[in-house]
C-alpha positions, 0 to 999 in steps of 0.5 A: 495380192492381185484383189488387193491391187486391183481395189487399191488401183480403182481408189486411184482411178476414182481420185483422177481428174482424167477419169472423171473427164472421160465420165462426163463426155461419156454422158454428154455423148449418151445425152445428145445422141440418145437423150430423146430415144423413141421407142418405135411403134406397132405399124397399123393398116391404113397409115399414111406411110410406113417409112422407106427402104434402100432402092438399088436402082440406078436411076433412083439413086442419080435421081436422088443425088443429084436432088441433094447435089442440087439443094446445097448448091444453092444452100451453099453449104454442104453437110458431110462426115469426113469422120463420122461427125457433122461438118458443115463445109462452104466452099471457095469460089473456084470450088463452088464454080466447080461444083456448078459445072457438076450439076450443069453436066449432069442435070443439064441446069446453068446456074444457082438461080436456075435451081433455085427455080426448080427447088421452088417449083418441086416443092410448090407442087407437093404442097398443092398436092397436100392441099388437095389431101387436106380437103378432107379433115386431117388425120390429126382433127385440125381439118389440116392433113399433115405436110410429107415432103419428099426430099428433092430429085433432079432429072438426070441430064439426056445422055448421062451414063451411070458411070460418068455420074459415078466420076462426077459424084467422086470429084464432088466428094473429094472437092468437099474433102470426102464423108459426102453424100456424093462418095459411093457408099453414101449414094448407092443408099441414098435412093428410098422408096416407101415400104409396104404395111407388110414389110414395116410390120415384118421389120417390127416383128423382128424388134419385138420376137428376135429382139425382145425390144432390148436387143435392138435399142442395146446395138443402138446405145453400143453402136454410140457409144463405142466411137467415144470409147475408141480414144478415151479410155486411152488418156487414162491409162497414160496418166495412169502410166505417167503417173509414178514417174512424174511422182519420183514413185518408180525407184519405190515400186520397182522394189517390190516383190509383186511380180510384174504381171500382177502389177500390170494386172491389177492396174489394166484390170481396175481401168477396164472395169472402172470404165465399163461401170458408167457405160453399164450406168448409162444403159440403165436410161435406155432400158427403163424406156424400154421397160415402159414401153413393153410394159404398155405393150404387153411384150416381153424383153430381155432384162440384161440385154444392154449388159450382154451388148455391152460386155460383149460389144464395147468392152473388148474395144475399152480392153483395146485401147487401154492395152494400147495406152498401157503397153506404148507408155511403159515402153517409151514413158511418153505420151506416144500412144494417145498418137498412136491409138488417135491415129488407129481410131481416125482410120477405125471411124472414117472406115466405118461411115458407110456401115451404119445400118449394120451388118458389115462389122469387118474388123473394125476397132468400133462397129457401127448399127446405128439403128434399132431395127435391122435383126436380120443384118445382124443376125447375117453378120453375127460371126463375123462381130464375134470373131472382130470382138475376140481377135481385140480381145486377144489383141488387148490380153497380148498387149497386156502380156507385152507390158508386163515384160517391158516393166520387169526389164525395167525393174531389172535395169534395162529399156530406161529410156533415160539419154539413151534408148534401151540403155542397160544400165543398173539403177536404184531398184538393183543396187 
């Protein structure tokens, strides 16, 4: 009876307008965000550069914040992530003058036109210093070496301390409404210093050995696609919820002599799986490259990586927030639990900003490894993931459970929300 169910509720899904909506951002969040992947390279002795890694010391990191302090102020616009996603904010005057006096206490320079002087003189000096490169013949056969501008720095002012930085940093976040690169997970990354040949190779290695190529790019995918798969899936199941009610269809189904579990079941088991099947789709994409890539290389990759990450990494979110749409709706036969669950992912991926590297999963609803590279992160903070992925399994199974509980009282009568909250009145299913 379950088997039966559960293909006659993917039929259903099928036929939805919901469904195929949440298909569709599903593949506009793959394309923008994925659509041009690269697969990283084999660093070689003797590059120009091997790219760069976090620095935790002090100066650098006021060095480097107040360069990009500095460049926005006289872009006027300022880029932030209040919740994970790109806003560009302009200030009003009062702000703006504010943020002014920030740079003039901090880099000890009086207004836009003097940094604009500093800009101009920081980046006319790196490209007289490419000049003097490219005397030679470029790397690229033109005569012409490749331009590497380093982002700005600004001089701290004399006198500046570490921890009134911090103060002004602050104030600056929350004048540009937080997700900056002021707030203080954001700037005690923001310093970089190049890696070494030795370095960018070790890290490569662990791309190829520990994760077989695959593993790698499969974090990545989950790691965007998770935070879309942190709200959507919960649209579905409330118009899957809403769904008899609106169709005069309750009276009808509560007569049946299925139990309330296998109802509950079959219908949370069909959504789940019928959102996991264009994720897995999609992670076909990925994977190909991959293959191409080690095919060229001579490597050896995982073939169901992007299955087990996406098993083991975005399902238990996708039970989640189903079992939440699921459980809100039977019990209040609105569409409370789009509030609800839009509330629970807001926090879930504003807390996540300052964990992108990955490594730092917590108990947050999405994790975040947005990167390819960083095995050793991951590695570190395995246990941690796998207890975060099992407690919303349990989490989801529970609030499974829960809704099946409501809908038998309902079947008998009671928690009709229908005047009267928890009325116990018979209704037709009864009589």
């Amino acid at each position: 009876m379950l088997g039966q169910l559960f293909v006659k509720e993917c039929k259903q899904t099928v036929r939805s307008l919901i469904y195929w909506a949440i298909v569709l951002v599903l593949i506009f969040d793959f394309s923008s965000q994925l659509g041009d992947m690269s697969i990283k390279t084999k660093p070689e002795p003797g590059q120009e550069e091997y790219g760069t890694k976090p620095s935790d010391d002090p100066d650098l990191i006021m060095k480097s914040t107040l360069g990009n302090l500095m460049e926005e102020y006289v872009r006027e616009s300022y880029t932030t992530y209040p919740i994970g996603f790109y806003k560009s904010v302009t200030l009003n005057q009062e702000d703006d003058q504010r943020i002014g006096e920030i740079l003039k206490e901090t880099t000890g320079i009086a207004d836009r036109e003097a940094a604009e002087k500093v800009m101009e003189e920081w980046y006319a000096a790196q490209e007289s210093e490419n000049m003097d490169k490219g005397d030679s013949e470029g790397s690229d056969g033109s005569g012409m070496a490749p331009v590497y501008l380093k982002p700005l720095e600004a001089e701290p002012a004399e006198g500046l301390t570490y921890e009134r930085f911090g103060e002004l940093m602050d104030e600056a976040d929350d004048i540009l409404g937080g997700g900056s690169d002021y707030s203080k997970e954001s700037r005690n990354k923001s310093a970089r210093i190049p890696m070494t040949y030795e370095e960018a190779l070790e890290e490569y290695d662990h791309l190829i050995e520990d994760d077989r190529l695959t593993g790698g790019y499969a974090r990545l995918f989950s790691d965007y696609m998770v935070i879309f798969l942190g709200i959507l899936p919960v649209f579905l199941a409330v118009t899957r919820g809403l769904r008899d009610r609106r169709a005069m269809m309750q009276e009808l189904i509560y007569t049946r002599k299925c139990s309330s579990f296998t109802i509950m079941a079959s219908r949370y088991l069909s959504m789940v799986a019928m959102l996991t099947l264009p994720v897995l789709v999609l992670s076909l994409i990925p994977l190909s490259k991959c293959l191409g890539y080690a095919k060229s290389a001579g490597i050896a990759v995982d073939m169901l990586a992007f299955v087990k990450y996406v098993l083991g990494w975005q399902v238990p979110t996708i039970m989640a927030v189903t079992a939440v749409g699921m459980f809100f709706t039977e019990l209040t036969d609105t569409a409370a639990a789009v509030l609800v669950q839009g509330a629970w992912w807001f926090m879930a991926v504003f807390g996540g900003i300052g964990d992108l590297g990955g490594g730092s999963y917590g108990w947050n609803l999405v994790p975040r490894h947005n990167s390819a590279l960083n095995w050793q992160g991951y590695h570190d903070g395995f246990e941690k993931l796998l207890s975060n992925r099992i407690l919303y399994t349990v989490i989801a199974l529970v609030l499974v459970a829960l809704t099946a509980l409501v809908y038998t009282q309902k079947r008998k009568g009671r928690l009709q929300l229908r005047g009267k909250i928890f009325a116990n009145r018979k209704n037709k299913s009864e009589v």
